[in-house]
C-alpha positions as a Markdown table, in Angstrom:
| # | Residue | x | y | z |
|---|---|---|---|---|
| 1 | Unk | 0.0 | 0.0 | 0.0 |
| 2 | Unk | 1.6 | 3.4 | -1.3 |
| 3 | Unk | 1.8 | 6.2 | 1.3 |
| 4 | Unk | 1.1 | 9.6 | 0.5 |
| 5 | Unk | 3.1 | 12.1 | 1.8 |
| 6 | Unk | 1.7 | 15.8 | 2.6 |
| 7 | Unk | 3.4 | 18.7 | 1.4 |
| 8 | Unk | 3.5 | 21.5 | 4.0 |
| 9 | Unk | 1.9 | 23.8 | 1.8 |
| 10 | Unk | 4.8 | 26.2 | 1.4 |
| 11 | Unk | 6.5 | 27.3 | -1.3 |
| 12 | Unk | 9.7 | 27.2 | -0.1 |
| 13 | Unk | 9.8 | 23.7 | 1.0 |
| 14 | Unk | 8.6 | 22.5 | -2.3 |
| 15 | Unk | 12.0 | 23.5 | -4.3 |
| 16 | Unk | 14.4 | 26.0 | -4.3 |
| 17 | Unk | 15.8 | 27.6 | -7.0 |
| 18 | Unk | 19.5 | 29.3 | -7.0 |
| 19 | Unk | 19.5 | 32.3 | -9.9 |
| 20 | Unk | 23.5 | 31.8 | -10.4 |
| 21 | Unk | 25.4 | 31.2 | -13.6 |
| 22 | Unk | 25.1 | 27.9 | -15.3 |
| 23 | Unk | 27.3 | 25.2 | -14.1 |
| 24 | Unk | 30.7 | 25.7 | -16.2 |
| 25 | Unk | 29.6 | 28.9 | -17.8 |
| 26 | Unk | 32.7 | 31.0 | -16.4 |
| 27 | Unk | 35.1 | 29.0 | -18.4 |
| 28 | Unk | 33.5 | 29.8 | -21.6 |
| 29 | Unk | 32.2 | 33.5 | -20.3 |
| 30 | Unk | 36.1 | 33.9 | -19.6 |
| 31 | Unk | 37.7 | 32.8 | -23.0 |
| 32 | Unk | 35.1 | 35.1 | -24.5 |
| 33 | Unk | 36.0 | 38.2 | -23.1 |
| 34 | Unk | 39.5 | 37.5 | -23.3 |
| 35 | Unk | 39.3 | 37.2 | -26.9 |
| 36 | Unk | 38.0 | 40.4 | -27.1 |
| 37 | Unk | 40.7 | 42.2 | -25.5 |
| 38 | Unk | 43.5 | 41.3 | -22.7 |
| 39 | Unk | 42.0 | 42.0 | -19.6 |
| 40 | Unk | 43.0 | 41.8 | -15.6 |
| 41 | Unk | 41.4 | 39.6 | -13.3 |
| 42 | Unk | 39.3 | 42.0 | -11.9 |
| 43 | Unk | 37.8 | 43.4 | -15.2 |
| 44 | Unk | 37.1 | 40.1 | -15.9 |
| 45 | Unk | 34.7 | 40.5 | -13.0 |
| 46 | Unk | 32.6 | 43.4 | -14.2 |
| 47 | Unk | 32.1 | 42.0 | -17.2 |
| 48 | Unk | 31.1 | 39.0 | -16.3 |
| 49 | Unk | 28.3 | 40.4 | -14.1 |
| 50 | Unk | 27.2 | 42.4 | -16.8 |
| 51 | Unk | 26.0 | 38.8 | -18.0 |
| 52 | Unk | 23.5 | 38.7 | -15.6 |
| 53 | Unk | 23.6 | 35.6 | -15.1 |
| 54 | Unk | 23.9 | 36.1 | -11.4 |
| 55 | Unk | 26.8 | 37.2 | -8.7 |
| 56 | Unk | 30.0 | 36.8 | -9.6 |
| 57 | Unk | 32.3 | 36.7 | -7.0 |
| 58 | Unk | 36.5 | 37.1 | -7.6 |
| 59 | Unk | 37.4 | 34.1 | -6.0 |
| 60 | Unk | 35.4 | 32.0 | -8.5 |
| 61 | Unk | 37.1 | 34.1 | -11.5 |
| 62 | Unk | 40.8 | 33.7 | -10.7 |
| 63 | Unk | 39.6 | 30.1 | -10.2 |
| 64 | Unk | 38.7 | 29.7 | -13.7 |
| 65 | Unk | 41.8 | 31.4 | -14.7 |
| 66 | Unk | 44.2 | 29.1 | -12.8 |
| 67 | Unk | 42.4 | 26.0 | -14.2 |
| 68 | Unk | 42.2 | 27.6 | -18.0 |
| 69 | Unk | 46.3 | 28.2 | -17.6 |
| 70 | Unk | 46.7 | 25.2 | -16.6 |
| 71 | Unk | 44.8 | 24.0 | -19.4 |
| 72 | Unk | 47.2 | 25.8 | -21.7 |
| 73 | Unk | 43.9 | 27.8 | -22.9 |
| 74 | Unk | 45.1 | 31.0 | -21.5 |
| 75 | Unk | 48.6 | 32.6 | -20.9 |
| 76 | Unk | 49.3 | 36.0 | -18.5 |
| 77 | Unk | 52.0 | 38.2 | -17.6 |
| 78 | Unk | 52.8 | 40.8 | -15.4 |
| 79 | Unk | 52.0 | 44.3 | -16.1 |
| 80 | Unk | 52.2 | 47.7 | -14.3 |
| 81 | Unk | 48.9 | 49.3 | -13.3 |
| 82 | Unk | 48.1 | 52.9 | -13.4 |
| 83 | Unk | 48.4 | 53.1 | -9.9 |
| 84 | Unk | 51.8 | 51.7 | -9.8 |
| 85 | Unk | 51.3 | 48.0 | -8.8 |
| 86 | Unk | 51.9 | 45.2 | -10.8 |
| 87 | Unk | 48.9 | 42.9 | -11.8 |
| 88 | Unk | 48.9 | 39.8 | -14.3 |
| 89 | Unk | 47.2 | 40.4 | -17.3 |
| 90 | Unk | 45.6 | 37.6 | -19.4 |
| 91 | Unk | 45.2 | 37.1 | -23.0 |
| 92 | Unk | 43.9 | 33.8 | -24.7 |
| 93 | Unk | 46.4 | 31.2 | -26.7 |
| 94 | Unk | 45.8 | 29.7 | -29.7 |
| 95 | Unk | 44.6 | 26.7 | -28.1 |
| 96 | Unk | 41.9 | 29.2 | -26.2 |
| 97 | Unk | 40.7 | 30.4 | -29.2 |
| 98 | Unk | 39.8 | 26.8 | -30.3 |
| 99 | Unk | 38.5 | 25.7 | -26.9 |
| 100 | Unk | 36.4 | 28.9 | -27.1 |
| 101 | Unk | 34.9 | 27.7 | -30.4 |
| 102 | Unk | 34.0 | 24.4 | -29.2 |
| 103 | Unk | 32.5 | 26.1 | -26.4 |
| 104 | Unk | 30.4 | 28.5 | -28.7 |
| 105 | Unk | 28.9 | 25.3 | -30.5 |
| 106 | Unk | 27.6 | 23.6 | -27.2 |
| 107 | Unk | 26.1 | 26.5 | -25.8 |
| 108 | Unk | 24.2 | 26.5 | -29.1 |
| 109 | Unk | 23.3 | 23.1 | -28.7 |
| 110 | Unk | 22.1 | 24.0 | -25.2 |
| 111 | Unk | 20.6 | 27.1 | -26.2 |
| 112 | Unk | 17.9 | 25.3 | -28.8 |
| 113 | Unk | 17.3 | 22.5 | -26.0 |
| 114 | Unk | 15.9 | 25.1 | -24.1 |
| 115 | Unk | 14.1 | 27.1 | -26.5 |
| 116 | Unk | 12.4 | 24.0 | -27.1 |
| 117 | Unk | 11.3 | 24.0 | -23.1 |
| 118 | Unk | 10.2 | 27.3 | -23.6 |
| 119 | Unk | 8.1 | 26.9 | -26.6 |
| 120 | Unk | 6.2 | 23.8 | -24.9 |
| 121 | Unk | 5.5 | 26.2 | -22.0 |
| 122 | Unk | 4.8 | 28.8 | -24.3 |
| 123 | Unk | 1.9 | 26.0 | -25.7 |
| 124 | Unk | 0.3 | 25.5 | -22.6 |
| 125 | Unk | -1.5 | 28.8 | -23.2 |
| 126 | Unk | -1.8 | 29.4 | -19.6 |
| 127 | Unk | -1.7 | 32.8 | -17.8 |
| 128 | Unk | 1.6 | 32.9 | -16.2 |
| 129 | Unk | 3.5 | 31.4 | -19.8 |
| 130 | Unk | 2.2 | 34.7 | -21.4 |
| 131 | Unk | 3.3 | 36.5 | -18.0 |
| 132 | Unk | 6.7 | 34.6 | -17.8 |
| 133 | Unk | 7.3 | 35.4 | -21.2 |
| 134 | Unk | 6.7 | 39.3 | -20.9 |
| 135 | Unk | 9.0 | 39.3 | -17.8 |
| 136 | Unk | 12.1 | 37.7 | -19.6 |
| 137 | Unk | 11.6 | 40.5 | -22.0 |
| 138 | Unk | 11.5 | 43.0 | -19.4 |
| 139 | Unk | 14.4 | 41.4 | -17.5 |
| 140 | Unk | 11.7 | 41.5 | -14.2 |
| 141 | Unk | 12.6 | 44.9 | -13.8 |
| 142 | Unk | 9.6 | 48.2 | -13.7 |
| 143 | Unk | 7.1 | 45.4 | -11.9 |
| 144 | Unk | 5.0 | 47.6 | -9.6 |
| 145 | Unk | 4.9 | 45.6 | -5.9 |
| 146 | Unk | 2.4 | 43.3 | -5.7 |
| 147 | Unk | 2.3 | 44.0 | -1.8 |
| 148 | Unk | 2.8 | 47.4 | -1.5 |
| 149 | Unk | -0.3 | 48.4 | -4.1 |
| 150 | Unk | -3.5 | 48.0 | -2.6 |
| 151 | Unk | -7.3 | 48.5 | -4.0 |
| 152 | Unk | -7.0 | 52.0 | -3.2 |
| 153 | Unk | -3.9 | 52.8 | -4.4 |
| 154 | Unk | -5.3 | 51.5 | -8.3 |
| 155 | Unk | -8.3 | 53.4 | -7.6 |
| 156 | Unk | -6.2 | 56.8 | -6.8 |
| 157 | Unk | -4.3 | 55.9 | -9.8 |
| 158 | Unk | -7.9 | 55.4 | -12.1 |
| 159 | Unk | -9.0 | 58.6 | -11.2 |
| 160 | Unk | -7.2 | 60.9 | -13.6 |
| 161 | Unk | -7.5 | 58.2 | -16.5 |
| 162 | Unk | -10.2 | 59.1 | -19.1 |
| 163 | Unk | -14.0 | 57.2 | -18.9 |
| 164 | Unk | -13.7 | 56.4 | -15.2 |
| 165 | Unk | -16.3 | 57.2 | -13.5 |
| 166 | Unk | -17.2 | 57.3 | -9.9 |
| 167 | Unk | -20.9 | 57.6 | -8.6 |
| 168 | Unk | -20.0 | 56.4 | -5.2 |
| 169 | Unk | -21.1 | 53.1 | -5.6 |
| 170 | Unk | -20.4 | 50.4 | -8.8 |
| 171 | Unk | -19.5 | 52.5 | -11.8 |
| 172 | Unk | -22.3 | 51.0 | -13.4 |
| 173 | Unk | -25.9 | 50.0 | -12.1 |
| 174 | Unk | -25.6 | 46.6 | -11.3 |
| 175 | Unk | -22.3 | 45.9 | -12.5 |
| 176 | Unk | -19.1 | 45.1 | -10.1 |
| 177 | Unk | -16.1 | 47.1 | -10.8 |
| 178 | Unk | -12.7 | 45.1 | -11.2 |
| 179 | Unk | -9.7 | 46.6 | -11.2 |
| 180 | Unk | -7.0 | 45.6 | -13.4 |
| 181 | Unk | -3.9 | 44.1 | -11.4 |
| 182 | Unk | -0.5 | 45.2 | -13.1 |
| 183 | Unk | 1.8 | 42.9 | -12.2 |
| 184 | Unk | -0.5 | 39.9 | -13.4 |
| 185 | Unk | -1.4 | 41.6 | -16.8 |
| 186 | Unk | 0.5 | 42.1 | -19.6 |
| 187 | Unk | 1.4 | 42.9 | -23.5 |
| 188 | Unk | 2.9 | 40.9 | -25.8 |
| 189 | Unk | 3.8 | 42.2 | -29.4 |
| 190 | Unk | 4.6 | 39.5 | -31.8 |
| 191 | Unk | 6.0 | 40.7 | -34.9 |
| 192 | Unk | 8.7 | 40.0 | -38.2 |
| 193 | Unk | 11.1 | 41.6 | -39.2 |
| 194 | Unk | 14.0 | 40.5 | -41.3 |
| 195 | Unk | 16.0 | 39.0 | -38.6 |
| 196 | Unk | 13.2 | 36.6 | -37.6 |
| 197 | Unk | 10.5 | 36.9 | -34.8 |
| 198 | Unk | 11.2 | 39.9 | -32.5 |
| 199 | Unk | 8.3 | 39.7 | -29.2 |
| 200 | Unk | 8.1 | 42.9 | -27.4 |
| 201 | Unk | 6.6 | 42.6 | -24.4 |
| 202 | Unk | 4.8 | 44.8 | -21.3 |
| 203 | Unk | 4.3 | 44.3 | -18.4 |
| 204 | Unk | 2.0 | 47.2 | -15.4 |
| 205 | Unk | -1.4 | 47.3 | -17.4 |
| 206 | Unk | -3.9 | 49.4 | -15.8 |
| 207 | Unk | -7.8 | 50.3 | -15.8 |
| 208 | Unk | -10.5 | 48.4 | -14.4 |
| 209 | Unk | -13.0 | 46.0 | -16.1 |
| 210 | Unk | -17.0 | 47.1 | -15.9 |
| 211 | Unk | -19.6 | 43.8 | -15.6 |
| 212 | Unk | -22.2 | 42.0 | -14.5 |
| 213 | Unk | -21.7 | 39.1 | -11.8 |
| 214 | Unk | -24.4 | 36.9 | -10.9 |
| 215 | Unk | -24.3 | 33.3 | -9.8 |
| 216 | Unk | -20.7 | 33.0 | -10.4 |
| 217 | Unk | -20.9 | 33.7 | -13.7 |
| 218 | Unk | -20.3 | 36.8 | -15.7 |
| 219 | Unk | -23.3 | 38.5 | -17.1 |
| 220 | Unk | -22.2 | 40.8 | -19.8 |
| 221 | Unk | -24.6 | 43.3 | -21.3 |
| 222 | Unk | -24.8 | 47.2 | -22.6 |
| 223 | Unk | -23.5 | 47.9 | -19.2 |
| 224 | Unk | -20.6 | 46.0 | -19.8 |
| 225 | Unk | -17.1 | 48.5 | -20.0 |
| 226 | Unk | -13.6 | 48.6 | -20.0 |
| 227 | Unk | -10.6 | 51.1 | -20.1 |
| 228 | Unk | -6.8 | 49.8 | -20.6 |
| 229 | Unk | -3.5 | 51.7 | -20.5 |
| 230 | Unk | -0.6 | 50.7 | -21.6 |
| 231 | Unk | 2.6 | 52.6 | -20.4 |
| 232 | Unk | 4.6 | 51.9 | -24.0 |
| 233 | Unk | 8.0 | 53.0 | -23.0 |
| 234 | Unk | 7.1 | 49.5 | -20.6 |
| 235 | Unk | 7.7 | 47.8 | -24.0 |
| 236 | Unk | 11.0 | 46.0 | -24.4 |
| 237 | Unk | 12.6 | 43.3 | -26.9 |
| 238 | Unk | 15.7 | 42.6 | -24.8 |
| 239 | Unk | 17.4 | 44.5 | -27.2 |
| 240 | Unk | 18.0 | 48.0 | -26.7 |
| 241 | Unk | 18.5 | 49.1 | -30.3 |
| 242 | Unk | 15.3 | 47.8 | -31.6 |
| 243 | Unk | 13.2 | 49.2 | -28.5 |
| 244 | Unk | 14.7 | 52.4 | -29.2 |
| 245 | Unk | 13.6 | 52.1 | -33.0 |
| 246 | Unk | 10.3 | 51.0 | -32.1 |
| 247 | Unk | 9.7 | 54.3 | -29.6 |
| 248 | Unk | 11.2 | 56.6 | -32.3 |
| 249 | Unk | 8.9 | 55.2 | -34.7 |
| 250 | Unk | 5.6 | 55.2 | -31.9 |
| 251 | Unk | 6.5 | 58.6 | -30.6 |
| 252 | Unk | 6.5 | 57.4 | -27.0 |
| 253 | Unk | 7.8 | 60.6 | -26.2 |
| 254 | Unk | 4.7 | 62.8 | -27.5 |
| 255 | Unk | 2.0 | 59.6 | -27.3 |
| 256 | Unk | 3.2 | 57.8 | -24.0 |
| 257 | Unk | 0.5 | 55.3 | -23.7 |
| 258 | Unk | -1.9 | 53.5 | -25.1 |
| 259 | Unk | -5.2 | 52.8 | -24.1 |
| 260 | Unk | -8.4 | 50.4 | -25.3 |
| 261 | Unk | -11.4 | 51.0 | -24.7 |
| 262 | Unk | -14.6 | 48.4 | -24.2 |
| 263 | Unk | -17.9 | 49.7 | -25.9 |
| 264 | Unk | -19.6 | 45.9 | -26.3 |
| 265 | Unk | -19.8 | 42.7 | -25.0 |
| 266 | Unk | -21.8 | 39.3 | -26.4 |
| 267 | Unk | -21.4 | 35.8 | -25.4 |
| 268 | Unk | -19.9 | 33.4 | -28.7 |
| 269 | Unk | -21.9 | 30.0 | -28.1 |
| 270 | Unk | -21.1 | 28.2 | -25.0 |
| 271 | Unk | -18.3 | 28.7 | -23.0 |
| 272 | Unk | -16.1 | 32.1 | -21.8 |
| 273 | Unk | -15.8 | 33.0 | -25.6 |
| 274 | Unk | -16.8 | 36.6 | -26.0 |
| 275 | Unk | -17.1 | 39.1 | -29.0 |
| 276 | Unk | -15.4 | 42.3 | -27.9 |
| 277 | Unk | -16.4 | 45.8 | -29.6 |
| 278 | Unk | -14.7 | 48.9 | -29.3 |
| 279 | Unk | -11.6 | 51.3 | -29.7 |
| 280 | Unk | -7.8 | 51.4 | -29.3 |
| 281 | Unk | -5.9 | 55.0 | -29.2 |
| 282 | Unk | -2.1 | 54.9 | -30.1 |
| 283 | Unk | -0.4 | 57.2 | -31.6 |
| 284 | Unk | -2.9 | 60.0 | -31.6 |
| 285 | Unk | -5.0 | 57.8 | -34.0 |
| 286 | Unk | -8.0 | 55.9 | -33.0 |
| 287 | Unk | -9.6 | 52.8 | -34.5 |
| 288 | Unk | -12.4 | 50.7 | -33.7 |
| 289 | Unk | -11.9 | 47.7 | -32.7 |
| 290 | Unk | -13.3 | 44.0 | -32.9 |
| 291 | Unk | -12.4 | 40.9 | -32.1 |
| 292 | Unk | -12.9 | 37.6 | -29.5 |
| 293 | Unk | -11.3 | 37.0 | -26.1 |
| 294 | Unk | -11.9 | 34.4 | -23.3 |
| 295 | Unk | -12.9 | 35.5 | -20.1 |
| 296 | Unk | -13.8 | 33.8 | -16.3 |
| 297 | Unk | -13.8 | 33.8 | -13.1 |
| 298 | Unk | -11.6 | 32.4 | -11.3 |
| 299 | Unk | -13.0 | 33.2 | -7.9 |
| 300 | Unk | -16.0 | 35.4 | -7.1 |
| 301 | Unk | -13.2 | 38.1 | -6.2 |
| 302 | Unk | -11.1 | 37.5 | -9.3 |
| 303 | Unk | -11.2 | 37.9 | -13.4 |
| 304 | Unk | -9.0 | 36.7 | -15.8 |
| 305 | Unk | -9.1 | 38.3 | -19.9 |
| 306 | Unk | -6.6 | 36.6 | -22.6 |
| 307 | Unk | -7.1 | 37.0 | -26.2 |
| 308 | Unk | -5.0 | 38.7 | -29.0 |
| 309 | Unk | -6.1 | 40.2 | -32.4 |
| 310 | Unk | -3.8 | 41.1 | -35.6 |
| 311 | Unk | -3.0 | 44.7 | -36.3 |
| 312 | Unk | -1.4 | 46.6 | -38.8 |
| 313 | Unk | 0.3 | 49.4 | -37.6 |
| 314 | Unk | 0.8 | 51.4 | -40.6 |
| 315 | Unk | -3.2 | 52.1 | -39.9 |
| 316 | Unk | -1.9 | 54.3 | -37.0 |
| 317 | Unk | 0.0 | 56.1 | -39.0 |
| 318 | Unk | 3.3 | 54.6 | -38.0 |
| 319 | Unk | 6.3 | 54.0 | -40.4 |
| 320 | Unk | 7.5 | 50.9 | -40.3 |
| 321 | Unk | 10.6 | 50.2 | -38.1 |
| 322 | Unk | 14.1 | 50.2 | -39.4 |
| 323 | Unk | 17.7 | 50.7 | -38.2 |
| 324 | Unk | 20.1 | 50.0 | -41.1 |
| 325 | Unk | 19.2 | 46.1 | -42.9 |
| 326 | Unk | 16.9 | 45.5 | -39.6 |
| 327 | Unk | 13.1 | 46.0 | -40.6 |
| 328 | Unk | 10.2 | 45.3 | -38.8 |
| 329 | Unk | 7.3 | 44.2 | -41.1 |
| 330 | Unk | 3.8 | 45.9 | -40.5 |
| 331 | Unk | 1.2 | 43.3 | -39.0 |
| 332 | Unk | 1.5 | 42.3 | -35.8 |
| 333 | Unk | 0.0 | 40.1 | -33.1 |
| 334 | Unk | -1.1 | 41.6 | -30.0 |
| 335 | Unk | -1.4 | 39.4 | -26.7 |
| 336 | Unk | -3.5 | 40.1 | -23.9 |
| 337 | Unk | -3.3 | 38.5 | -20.8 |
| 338 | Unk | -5.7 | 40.8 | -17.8 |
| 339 | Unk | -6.1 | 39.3 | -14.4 |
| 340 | Unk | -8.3 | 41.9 | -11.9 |
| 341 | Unk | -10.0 | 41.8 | -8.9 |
| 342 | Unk | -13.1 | 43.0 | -7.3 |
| 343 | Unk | -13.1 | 46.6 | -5.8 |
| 344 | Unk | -15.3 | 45.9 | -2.8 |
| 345 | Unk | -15.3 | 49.1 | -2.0 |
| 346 | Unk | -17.5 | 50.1 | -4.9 |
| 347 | Unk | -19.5 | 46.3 | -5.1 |
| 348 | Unk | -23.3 | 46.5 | -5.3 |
| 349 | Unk | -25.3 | 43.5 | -4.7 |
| 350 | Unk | -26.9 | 42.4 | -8.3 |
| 351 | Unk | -30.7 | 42.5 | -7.9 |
């Protein structure tokens, strides 16, 4: 007879992750930089950390470069610093420079082994693959705290945003109010371009979500509204030249957001399909808007909105993105993944 063993419901005692470099990845980290330029032990440092892959600590450098001497991958010498004292400076041998290409070829190999775990998380289609995915672009960085913001620190920040409304109760007769929550929604921006797929992606959505509840279910009708912002200087490749093309070409500067706005809502058959009408403003231009998404609860206190539509930007009057051979071709596909939760504070029982 098996024996099922209980979990203590933490998180921590479930597994624990360690966000370091890779096992080995000094070494080739190392030969790399070296065959760039001779360097001193503690350059090496900096520029290893500006892998972030982690901290890099000295000791584990000079490590690497005692075992890579050894090796006869790299050679040093002593050399007079600017402030007088002597430090070794290393430079790779011509057996480095091999070793360094062999090294470039497995990290390929490992690269593509997981891209391929990535694109069968990707496939799941769940909320937090989309979310995931929007972070690595981001590099988890811009991520409002999702302790520190409270209900009424989104509302104060709802008040100045065009089409809120406040009538001291829900916004809408009969409808709850749901407030978007920004680190749980994001953006993703699929596009082509002549280097291959390029995914920008957002993360700090705000607004709130207009609806009926009753019975667990959502109720949409002509009450049914919705207003979305989109910071889009939030937007990020992972690639700082092509970010910076992409605002140059959006006008961040001048249009800093973008917003959507919910006019209509009608069940699709049966299910959490529903068809979506309405408007999206960016880049001083506004268009209507149409399309499907999937929506639920997942709790009486929580919503969740994914869908994504095809766009092509050059009907927002925006020229397409270029920097030299790089283009970006016009149609894109837009992601939208919304998770918000009930504002209490403004909840009216549904009759």
């Amino acid at each position: 007879m098996q024996q099922r063993v209980e979990s203590s419901g933490s998180p921590e005692h479930l597994g624990r992750f360690t966000f370091a470099p890779p096992r080995h990845f000094v070494l080739p980290a190392v030969l790399l930089l070296l065959s760039e330029e001779p360097s001193h032990g503690y350059e090496l440092v900096k520029a290893l950390r500006a892998f972030r892959f982690g901290d890099v600590d000295r000791p584990a450098v000079y490590r690497a470069l005692g075992q890579l001497e050894r090796d006869g991958l790299v050679e040093s010498w002593s050399a007079e610093s600017k402030a007088g004292q002597a430090r070794r400076v290393y430079d790779l041998t011509p057996g480095g420079r091999h070793a360094l290409r062999a090294w470039m070829g497995i990290l390929k190999e490992e690269r593509d082994a997981l891209d391929r775990v990535l694109r069968r998380y990707r496939a799941t289609g769940t909320a937090d693959a989309l979310l995931a995915e929007a972070e690595a672009t981001l590099g988890l960085v811009g991520v409002p705290d999702p302790v520190s913001m409270s209900s009424a620190d989104l509302e104060r920040g709802l008040a100045a945003m065009p089409g809120t409304r406040s009538r001291g109760g829900a916004a809408v007769d009969g409808a709850s109010r749901f407030l978007v929550v920004p680190e749980r929604s994001a953006v993703l921006i699929e596009a082509r371009s002549t280097v291959g797929p390029i995914t920008f992606g957002a993360l700090g959505i705000t607004g709130f979500i207009d609806c009926h509840v009753a019975d667990g279910d959502l109720r949409p009708d002509a009450a049914t509204h919705a207003h979305l912002t989109v910071t889009l200087d939030r937007l990020s490749s992972g690639n700082g030249l092509y970010d910076a093309e992409l605002l140059r070409r959006i006008d961040a500067r001048r249009f800093p957001t973008a917003s959507l706005e919910l006019l209509g809502c009608v069940p699709i058959g049966q299910g959490d399909r529903y068809r979506l009408d309405g408007q999206i403003d960016l880049h001083g231009v506004t268009r209507p808007l149409h399309g499907s998404v999937t929506a639920a609860l997942a709790n009486p206190d929580s919503l969740t909105v994914s869908g994504e539509q095809d766009f092509d930007i050059r009907d927002f009057d925006i020229t397409i993105p270029t920097l030299l051979m790089f283009r970006i071709y016009p149609d894109v596909t837009v992601r939208l993944q919304i998770e918000a939760k009930l504002d209490r504070e403004r909840e009216e029982p549904i009759p």
